[in-house]
C-alpha positions as CSV (number, residue, x, y, z in Angstrom):
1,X,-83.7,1.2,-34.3
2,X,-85.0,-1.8,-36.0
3,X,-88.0,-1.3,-34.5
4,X,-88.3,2.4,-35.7
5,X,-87.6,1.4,-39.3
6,X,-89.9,-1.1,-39.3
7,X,-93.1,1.4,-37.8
8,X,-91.7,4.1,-39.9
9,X,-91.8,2.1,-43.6
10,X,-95.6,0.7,-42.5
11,X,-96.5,4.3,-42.3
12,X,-97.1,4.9,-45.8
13,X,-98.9,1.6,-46.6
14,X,-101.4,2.4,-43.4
15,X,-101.8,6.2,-44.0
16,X,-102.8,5.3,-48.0
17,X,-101.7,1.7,-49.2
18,X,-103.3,2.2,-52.7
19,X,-101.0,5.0,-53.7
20,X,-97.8,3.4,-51.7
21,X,-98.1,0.5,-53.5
22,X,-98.7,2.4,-57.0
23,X,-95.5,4.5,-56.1
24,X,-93.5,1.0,-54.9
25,X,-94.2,-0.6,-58.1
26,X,-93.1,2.4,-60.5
27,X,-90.1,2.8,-58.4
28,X,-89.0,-0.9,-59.4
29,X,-89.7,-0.6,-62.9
30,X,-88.0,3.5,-63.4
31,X,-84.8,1.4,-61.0
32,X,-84.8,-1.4,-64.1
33,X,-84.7,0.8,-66.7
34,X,-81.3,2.3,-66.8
35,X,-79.7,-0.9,-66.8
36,X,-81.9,-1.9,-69.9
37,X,-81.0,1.1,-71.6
38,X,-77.2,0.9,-71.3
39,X,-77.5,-3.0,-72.2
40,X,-79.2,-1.5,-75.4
41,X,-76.6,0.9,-75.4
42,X,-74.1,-1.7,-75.3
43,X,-76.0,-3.8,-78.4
44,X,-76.0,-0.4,-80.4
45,X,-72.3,0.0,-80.2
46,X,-70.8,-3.7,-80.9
47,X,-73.7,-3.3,-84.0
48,X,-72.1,-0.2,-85.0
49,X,-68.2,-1.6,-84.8
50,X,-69.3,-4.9,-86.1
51,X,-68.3,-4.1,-89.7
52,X,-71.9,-5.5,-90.6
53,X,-74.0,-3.6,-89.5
54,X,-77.4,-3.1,-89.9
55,X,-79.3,0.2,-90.7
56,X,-82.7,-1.2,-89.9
57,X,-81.2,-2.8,-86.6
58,X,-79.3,-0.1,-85.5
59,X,-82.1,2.2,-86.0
60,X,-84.3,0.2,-83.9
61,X,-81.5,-0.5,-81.3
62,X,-81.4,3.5,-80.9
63,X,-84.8,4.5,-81.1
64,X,-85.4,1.7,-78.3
65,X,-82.7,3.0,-76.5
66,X,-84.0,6.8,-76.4
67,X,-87.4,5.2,-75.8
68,X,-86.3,3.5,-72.7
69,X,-84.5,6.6,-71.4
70,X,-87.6,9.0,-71.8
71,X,-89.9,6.1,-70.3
72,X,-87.8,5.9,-67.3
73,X,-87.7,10.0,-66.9
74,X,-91.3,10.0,-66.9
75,X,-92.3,7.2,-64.5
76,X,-89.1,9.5,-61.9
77,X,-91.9,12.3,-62.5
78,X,-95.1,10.4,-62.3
79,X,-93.0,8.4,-59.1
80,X,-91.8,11.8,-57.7
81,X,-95.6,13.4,-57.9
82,X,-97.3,9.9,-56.3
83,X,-94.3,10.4,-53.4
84,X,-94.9,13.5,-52.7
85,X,-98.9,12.4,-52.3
86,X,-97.8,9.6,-49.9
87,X,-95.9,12.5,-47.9
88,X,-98.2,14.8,-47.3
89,X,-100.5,12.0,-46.2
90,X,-98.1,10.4,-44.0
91,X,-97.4,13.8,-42.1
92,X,-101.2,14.5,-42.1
93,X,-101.7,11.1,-39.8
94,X,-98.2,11.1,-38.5
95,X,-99.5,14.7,-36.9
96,X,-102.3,13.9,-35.9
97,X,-101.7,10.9,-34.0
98,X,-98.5,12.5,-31.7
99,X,-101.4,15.8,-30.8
100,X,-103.8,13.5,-30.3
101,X,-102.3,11.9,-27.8
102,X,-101.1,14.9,-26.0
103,X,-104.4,16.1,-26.2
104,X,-105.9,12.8,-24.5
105,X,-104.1,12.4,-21.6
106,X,-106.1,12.4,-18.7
107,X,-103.7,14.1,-16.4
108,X,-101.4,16.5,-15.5
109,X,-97.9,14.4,-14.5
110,X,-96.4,14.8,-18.4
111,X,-97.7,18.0,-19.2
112,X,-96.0,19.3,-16.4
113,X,-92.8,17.4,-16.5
114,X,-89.7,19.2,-18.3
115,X,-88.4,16.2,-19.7
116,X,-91.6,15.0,-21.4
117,X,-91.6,18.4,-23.1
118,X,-88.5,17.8,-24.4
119,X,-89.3,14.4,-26.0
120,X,-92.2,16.0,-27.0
121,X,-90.1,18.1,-29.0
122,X,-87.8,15.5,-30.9
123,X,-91.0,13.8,-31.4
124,X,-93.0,16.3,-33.1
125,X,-89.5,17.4,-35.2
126,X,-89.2,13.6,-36.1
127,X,-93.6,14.0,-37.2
128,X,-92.6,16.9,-39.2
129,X,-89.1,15.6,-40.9
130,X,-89.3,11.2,-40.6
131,X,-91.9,10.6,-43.1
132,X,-90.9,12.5,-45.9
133,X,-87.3,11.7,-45.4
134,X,-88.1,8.2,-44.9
135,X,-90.4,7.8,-47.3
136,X,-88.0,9.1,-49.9
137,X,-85.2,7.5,-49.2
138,X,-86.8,4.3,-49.5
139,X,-88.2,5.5,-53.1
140,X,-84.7,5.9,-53.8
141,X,-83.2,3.2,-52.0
142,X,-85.8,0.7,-53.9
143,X,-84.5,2.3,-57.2
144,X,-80.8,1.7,-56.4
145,X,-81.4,-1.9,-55.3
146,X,-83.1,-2.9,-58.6
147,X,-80.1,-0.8,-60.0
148,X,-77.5,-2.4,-58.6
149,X,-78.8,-5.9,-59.3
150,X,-79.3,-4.6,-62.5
151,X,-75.7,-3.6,-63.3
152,X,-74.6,-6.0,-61.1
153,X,-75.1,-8.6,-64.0
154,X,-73.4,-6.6,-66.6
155,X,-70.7,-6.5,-64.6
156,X,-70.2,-10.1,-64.1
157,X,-70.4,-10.2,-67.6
158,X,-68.0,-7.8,-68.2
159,X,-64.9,-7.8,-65.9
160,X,-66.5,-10.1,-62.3
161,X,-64.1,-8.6,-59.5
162,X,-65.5,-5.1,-60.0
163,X,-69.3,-6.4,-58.8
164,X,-66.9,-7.8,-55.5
165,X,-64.9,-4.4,-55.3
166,X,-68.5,-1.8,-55.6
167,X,-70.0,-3.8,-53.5
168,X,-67.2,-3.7,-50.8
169,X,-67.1,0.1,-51.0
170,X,-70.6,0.4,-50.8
171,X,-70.8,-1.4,-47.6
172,X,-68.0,0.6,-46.2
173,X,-70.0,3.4,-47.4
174,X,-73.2,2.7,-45.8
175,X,-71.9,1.6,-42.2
176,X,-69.5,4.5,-41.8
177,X,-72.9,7.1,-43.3
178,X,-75.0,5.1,-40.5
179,X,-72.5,6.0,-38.0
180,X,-73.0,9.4,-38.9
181,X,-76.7,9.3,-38.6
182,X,-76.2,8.0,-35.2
183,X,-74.1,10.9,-33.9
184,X,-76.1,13.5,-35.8
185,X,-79.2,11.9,-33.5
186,X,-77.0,11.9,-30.7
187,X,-76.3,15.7,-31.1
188,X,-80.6,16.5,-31.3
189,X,-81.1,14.6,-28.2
190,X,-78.7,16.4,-26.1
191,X,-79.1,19.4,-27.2
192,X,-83.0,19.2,-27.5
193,X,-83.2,21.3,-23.8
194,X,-81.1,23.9,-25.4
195,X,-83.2,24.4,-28.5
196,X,-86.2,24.7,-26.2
197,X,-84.9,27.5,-24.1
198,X,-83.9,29.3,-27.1
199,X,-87.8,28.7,-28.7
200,X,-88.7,30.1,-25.0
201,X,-86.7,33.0,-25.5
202,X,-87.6,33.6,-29.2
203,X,-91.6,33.5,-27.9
204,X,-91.1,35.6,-25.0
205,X,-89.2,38.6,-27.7
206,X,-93.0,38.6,-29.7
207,X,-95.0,37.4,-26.9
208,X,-98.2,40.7,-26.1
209,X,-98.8,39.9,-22.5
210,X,-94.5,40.3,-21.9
211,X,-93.7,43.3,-23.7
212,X,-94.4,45.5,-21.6
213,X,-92.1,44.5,-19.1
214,X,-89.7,43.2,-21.5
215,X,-89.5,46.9,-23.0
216,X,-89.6,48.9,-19.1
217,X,-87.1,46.6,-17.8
218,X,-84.7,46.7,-20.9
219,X,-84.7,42.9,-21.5
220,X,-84.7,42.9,-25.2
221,X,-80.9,42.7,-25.5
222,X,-80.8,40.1,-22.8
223,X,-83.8,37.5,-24.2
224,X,-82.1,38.2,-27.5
225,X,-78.5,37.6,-26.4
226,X,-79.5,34.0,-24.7
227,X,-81.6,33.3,-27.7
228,X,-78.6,34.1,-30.2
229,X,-76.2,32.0,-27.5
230,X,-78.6,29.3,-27.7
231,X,-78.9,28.9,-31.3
232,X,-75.0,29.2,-31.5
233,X,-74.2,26.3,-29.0
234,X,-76.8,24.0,-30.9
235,X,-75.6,25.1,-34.6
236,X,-72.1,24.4,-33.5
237,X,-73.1,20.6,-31.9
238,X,-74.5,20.1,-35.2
239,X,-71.9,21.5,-37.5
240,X,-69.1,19.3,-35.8
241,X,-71.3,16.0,-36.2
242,X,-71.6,17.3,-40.2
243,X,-67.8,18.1,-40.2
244,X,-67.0,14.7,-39.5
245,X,-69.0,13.0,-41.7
246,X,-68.3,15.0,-44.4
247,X,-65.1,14.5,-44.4
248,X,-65.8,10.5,-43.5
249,X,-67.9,10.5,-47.1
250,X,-65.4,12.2,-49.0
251,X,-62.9,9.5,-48.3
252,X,-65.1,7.1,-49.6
253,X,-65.9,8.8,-52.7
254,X,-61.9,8.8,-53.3
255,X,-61.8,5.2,-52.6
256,X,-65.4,4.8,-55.0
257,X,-63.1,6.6,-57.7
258,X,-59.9,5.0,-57.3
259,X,-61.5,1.6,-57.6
260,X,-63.7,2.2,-60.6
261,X,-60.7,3.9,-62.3
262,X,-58.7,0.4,-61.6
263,X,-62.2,-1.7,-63.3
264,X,-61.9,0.7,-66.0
265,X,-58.1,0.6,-67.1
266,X,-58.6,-3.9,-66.9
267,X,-61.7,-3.6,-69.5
268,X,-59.7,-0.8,-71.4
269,X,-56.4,-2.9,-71.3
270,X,-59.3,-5.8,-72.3
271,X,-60.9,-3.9,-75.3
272,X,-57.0,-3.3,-76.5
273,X,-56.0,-6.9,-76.7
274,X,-59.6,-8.0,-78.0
275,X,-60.8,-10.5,-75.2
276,X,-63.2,-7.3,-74.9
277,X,-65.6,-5.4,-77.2
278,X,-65.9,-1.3,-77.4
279,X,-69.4,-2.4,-76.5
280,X,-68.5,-4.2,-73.4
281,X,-66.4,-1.0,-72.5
282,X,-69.1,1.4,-73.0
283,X,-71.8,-1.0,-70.9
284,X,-68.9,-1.0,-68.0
285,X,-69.0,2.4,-67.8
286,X,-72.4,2.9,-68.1
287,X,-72.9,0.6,-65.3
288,X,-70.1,1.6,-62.6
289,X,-71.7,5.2,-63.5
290,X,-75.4,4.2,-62.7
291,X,-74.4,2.3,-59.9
292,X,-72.5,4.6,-57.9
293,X,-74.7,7.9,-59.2
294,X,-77.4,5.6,-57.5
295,X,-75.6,4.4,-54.6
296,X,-74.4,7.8,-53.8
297,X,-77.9,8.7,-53.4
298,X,-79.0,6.0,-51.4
299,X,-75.5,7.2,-48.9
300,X,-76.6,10.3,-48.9
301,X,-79.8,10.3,-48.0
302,X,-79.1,6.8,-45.3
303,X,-77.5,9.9,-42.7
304,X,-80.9,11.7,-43.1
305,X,-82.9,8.7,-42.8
306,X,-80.8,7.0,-40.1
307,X,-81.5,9.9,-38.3
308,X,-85.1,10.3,-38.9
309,X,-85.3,6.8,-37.8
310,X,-83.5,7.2,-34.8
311,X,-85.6,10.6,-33.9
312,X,-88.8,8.7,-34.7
313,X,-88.3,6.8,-31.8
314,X,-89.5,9.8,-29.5
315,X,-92.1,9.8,-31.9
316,X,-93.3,6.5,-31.0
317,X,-92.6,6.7,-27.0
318,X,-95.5,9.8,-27.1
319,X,-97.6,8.2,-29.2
320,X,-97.3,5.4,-26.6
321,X,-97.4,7.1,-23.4
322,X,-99.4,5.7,-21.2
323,X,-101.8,7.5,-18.9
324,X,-100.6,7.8,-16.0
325,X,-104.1,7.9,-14.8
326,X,-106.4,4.7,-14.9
327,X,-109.4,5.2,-16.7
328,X,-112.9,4.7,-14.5
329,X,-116.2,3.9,-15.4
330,X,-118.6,4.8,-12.5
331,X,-121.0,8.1,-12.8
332,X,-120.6,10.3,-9.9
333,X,-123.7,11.6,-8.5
334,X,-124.9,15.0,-6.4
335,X,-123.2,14.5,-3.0
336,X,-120.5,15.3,-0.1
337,X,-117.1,15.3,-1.3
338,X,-114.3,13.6,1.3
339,X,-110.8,13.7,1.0
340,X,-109.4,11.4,4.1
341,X,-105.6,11.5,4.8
342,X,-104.6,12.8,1.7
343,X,-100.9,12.8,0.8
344,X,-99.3,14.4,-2.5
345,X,-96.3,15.6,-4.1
346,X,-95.7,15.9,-7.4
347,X,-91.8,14.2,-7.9
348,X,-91.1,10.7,-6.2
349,X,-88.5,12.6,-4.5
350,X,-89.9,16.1,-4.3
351,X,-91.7,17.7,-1.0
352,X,-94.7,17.0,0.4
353,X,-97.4,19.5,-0.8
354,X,-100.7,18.4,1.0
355,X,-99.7,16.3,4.3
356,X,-102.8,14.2,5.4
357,X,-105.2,16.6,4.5
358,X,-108.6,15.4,5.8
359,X,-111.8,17.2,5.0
360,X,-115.6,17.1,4.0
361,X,-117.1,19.3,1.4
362,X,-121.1,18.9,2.4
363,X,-123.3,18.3,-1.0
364,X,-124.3,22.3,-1.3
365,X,-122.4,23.9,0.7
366,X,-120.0,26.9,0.5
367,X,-116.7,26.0,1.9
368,X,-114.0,28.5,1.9
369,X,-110.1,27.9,1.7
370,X,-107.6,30.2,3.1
371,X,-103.8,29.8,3.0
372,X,-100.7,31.7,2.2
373,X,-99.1,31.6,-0.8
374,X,-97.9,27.8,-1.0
375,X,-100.4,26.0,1.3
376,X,-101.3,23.8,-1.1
377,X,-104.8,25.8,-1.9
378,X,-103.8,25.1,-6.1
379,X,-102.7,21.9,-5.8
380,X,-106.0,21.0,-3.9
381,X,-107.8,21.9,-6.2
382,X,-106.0,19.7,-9.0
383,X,-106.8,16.7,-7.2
384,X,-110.3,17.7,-7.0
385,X,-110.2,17.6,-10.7
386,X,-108.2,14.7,-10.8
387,X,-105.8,16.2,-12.7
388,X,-103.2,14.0,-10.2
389,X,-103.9,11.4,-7.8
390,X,-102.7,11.3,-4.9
391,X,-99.8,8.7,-3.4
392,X,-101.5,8.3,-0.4
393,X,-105.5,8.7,1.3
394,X,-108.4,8.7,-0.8
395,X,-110.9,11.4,-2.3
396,X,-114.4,10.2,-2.9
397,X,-117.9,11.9,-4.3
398,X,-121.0,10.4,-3.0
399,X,-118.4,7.3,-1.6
400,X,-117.0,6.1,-3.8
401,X,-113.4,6.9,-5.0
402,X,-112.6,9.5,-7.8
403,X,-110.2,6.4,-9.5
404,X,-113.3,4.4,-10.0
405,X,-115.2,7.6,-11.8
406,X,-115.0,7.7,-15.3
407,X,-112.6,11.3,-15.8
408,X,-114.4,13.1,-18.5
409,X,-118.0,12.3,-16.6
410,X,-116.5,13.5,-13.9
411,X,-114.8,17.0,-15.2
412,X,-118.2,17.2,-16.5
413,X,-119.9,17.8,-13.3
414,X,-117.0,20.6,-12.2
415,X,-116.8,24.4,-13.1
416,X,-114.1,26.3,-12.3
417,X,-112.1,29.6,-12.0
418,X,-108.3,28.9,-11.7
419,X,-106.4,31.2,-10.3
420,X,-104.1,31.2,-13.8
421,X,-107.1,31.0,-16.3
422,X,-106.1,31.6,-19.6
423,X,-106.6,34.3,-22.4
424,X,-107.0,32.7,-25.6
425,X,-107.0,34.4,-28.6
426,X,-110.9,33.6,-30.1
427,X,-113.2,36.1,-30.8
428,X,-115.2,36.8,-27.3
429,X,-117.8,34.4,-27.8
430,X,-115.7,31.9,-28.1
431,X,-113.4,32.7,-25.0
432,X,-116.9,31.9,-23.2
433,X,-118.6,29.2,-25.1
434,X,-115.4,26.7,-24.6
435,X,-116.8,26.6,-21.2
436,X,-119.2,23.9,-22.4
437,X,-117.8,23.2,-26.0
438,X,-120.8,21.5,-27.5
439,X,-122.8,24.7,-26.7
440,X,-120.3,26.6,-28.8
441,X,-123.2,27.5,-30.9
442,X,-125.4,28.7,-28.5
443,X,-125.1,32.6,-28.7
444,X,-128.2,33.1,-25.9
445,X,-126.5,31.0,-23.5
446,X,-122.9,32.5,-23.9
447,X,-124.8,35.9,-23.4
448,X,-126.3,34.7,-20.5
449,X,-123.0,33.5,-19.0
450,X,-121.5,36.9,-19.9
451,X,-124.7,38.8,-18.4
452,X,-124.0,36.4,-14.6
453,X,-120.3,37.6,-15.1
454,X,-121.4,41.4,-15.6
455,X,-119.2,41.2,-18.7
456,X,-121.9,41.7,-21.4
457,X,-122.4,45.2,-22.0
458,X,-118.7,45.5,-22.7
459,X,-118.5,42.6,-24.9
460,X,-121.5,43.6,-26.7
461,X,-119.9,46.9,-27.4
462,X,-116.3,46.0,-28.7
463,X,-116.2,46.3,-32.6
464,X,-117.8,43.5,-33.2
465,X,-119.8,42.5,-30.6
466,X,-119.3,38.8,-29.6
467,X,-117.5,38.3,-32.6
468,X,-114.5,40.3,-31.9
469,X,-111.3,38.5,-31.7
470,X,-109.9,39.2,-28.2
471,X,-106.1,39.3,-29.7
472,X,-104.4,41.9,-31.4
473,X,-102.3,39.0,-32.2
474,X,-104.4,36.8,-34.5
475,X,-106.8,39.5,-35.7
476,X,-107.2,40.0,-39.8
477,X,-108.5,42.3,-42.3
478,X,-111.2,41.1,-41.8
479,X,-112.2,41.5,-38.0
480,X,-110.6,43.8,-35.7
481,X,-108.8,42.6,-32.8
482,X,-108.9,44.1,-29.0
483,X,-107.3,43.4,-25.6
484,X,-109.4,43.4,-22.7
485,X,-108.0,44.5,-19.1
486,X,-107.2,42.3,-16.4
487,X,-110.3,42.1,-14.9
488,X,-112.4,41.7,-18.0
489,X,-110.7,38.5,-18.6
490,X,-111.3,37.3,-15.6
491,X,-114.7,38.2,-15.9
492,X,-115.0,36.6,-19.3
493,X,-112.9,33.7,-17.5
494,X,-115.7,33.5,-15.0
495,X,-118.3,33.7,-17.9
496,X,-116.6,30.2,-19.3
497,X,-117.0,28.7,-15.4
498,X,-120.9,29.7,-15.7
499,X,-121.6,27.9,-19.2
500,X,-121.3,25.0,-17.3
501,X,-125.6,25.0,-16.0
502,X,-125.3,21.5,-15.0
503,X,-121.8,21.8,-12.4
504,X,-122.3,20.3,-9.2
505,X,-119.0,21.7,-8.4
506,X,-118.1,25.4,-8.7
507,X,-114.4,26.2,-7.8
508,X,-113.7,29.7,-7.3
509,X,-109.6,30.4,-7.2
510,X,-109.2,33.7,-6.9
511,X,-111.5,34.4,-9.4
512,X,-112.0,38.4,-8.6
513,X,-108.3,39.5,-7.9
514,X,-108.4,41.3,-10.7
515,X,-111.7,43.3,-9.6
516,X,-111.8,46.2,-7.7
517,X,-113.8,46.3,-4.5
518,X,-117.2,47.4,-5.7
519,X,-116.8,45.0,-8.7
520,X,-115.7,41.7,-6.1
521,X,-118.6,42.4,-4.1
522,X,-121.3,42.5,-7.1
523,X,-119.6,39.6,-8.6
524,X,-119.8,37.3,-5.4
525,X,-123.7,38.5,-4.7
526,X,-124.2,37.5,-8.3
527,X,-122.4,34.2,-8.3
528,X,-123.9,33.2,-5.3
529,X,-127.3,33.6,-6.6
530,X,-126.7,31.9,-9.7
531,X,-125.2,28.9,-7.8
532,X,-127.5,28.5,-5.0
533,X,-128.0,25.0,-4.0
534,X,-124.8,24.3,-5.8
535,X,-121.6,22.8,-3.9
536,X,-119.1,25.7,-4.1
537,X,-115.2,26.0,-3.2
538,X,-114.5,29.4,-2.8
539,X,-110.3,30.5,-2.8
540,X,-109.3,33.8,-2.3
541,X,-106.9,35.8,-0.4
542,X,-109.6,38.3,0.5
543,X,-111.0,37.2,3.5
544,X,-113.8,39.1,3.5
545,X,-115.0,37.4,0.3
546,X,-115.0,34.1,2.4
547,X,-117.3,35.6,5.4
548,X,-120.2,34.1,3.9
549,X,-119.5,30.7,3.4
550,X,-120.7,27.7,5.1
551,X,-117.1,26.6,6.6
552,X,-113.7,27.9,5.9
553,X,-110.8,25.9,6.3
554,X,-107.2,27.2,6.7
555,X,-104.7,25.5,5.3
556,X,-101.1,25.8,6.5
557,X,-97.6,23.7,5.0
558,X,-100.1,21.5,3.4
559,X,-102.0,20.6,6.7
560,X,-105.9,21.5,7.8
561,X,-104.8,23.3,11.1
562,X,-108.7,24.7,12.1
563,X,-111.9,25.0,10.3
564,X,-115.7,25.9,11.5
565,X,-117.4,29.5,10.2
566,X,-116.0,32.9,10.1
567,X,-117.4,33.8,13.7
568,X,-116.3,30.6,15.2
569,X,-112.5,31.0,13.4
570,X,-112.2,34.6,15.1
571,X,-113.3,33.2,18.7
572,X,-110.5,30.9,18.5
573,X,-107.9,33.2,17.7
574,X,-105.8,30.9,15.2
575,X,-104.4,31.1,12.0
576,X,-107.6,32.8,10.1
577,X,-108.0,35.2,12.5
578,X,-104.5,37.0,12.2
579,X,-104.5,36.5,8.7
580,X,-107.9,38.1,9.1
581,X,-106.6,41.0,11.2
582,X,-103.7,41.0,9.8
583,X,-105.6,42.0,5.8
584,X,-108.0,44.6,8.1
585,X,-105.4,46.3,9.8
586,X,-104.1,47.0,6.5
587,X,-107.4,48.1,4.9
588,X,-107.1,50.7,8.2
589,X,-103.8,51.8,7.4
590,X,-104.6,52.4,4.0
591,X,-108.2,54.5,5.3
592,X,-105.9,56.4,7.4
593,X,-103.5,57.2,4.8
């Protein structure tokens, strides 16, 4: 905790130390001044019952007075407007480092990992709600510390025990509002899993590509019903943990009441048999007021902050994650690919997903890769990006090992087509252009991605040409928004794989399932043109797609059981060949048919 609080206060001073420090200082100064104006207060009124008193003096005592007062109001403006400044800047970097980070990572491990997601979510709620909270409770408790040390000596002045007695109460206060904090905390971490499902659900309600099946199926009343039971479990947790301190601070504030009425009847019983003035009585009251109006604050907002503290730890674990990939420096270079007894799995205790995979990919070469669902075809291809590495073997380019490569030189020589590309929702030259982002600009080559693709004529006619947002989603007045079929986003999807001129690398999962037959087969003449000379993974479940290629391999429970060319496959009667008969025989029944 004490380490949260302390990275949490610098935040301000590092995001913009000029205006923190402005804000710091007129926080001090608008905490001093209700304890100078009740001590003028107090001056006014023993003037006033003196039975000498002065008109010039006790005008000046109460114009000072109302001076002091309106001073102090204005610097709680000019203090609330430089806070809210410090705020918005604090969230601004606050935000930005936790994405950052996320963004950064150079592998796949936490991105795929549940539990990371859901310390990804307390962090980025603790980004969102830490700094201001923080930030304004220690505004306030800045103010209520100059306050109390303020009052503090009018008390002593006044009637000593009752500085002992507020203090007590406010200590009691503040340890029983942190132990609220903590369970309040408590009650966000373990129910953070909860809260995801039900954003899950609430996404999947307004999501495009699921309503169709959420509305054929009937699931609305289903998503909506976990969603509702979601929230409800949650909003319970967290009403309990505010039940109990509620009712924890209202016992307090009966014991902060009790004991100022007890300060107050000593100083009145004091003012009665003269060992007090009125003046002392009226700055007794103005202090036990101040104080505990300011103290309340501070106990107030201590839950909120405790538990912005405690939440900004999550904050600080993601901002520190470290990769769980080590960061190379070597260039790779044109040339054969080797994976030699490779081993991976992506849980310490999970299965075995490739088993001592050993294979060459020749510099230029099309190799195929054939497997059933679950070989390990995806997960191949991962490493190959070094998305993951693997626990055991090695996987070099040109020699030498991909952990040595420096990862973004690397990913820069590799083009692919996954098997679950993604849709986003840009306009259509943009779907392509993030292929290669820094020729985002380049209009002739995303049209010459889209023309490989055979994608351009339909882009070029949508609305607005390239321009046209592919969402319904995220379209505006301005530009209209279309959906494109399966198959045109794959072929867009493709066109992204193509901006990349320079790939020494194409990987190919799957990349015309969406086609039909006609479409595949002008699609594979095309891209094999285009990449000629190029080294080229080719996935499909098509086998006929893969007769071409230079070797196919056949992977099976994670294992290379055969490989050699599609004639050489068939002559020894294995695994490709009946998956091979197995597709043609089907093609036959469906002629027959």
């Amino acid at each position: 905790m004490i380490r949260n609080a302390v990275a949490a206060l610098a935040l301000p001073f590092r995001a913009t130390p000029l205006v923190a420090t402005t804000t710091l200082a007129l926080t001090v100064v608008a905490g001093a001044a209700p304890a100078s104006g009740a001590w003028l207060t107090m001056l006014l009124v023993d003037e006033l019952t003196s039975g000498t008193a002065s008109a010039g003096r006790a005008a000046f005592l109460a114009v000072t007075s109302a001076l002091v007062g309106g001073f102090a109001i204005a610097l709680l403006y000019l203090g609330g407007h430089l806070g809210e400044v410090v705020q918005q800047r604090v969230a601004l970097t606050v935000e930005s480092r936790l994405f950052q980070r996320v963004a950064t990572l150079r592998g796949l491990r936490q991105i795929e990992d549940p539990a990371f997601h859901d310390r990804l979510r307390l962090a980025e709620q603790a980004a969102q709600e830490a700094p201001g909270t923080i930030s304004q409770f220690t505004q306030e408790l800045v103010r209520s510390l100059v306050l109390l040390v303020s009052f503090a000596g009018a008390l002593l002045v006044v009637w000593p025990p009752m500085t002992l007695l507020l203090l007590a109460s406010v200590v009691t206060a503040v340890f029983a509002r942190l132990a609220t904090a903590r369970r309040e905390a408590a009650t966000e971490e373990a129910w953070v899993a909860t809260d995801r499902r039900r954003l899950f659900y609430r996404a999947l309600l307004t999501d495009v590509r699921a309503a169709k099946e959420i509305r054929l199926f009937g699931l609305g009343e289903l998503l909506h019903t976990r969603m509702v039971g979601s929230l409800a479990t949650v909003s319970g947790a967290r009403l309990a943990a505010a039940r109990r301190g509620t009712l924890v601070q209202s016992g307090l504030a009966l014991l902060g009441a009790v004991v100022a009425g007890a300060g107050t009847v000593v100083v009145a019983v004091n003012v009665v048999s003269g060992r007090s003035s009125v003046g002392d009585l009226v700055l007794f009251l103005g202090a036990v007021a101040g104080v505990q109006t300011g103290l309340s604050g501070v106990v107030l907002q201590l839950g909120e902050a405790g538990r912005a503290v405690k939440l900004f730890g999550h904050y600080l674990d993601v901002v520190g994650t470290r990769d769980d990939l080590p960061a190379g420096t070597g260039v790779p270079a044109e040339a054969t690919i080797e994976l030699r007894d490779v081993w991976f799995r992506y849980a310490e205790d999970g299965p075995w997903v490739l088993r001592g995979v050993d294979l060459t990919i020749p510099a230029g070469a099309a190799v195929g890769l054939v497997g059933v669902n679950g070989a390990g075809k995806s997960t191949l291809v991962k490493l190959l990006c070094r998305f993951y590495d693997p626990q055991r073997g090695t996987i070099t380019w040109g020699g030498v090992d991909l952990r040595e490569l420096d990862v973004e030189e690397l990913r820069r020589r590799i083009g692919v087509v996954f098997q679950e590309f993604m849709a986003y929702d840009l306009t259509a030259a943009e779907n392509i252009g993030i292929g290669q982002a820094d020729a985002l600009g380049d209009r002739a080559r995303i049209v010459a991605a889209a023309e490989v693709a055979r994608i351009a004529d339909t882009l070029q006619a949508l609305p607005n040409g390239y321009d046209t947002v592919l969402s319904r989603t995220h379209a505006d007045e301005e530009r209209t928004g279309v959906t494109l079929s399966g198959g045109q986003w794959q072929r867009v999807a493709l066109a992204r794989c193509l901006m990349r001129r320079d790939a020494e690398l194409m990987i190919l999962d799957e990349p015309t399932s969406g086609l039909d037959a006609e479409g595949e087969h002008r699609v594979h003449d095309t891209v094999r043109r285009h990449a000629e000379g190029r080294t080229r993974l080719l996935i499909s479940h098509r086998m006929a797609a893969l007769r071409g290629a230079d070797l196919i391999v056949t992977l099976v429970g994670g294992r290379i059981v055969e490989q050699g060319s599609h004639d050489e496959l068939m002559d020894a009667d294995g695994e490709y060949a009946r998956l091979f008969r197995l597709q043609a025989d089907g093609y036959q029944d469906a002629r027959a048919g």
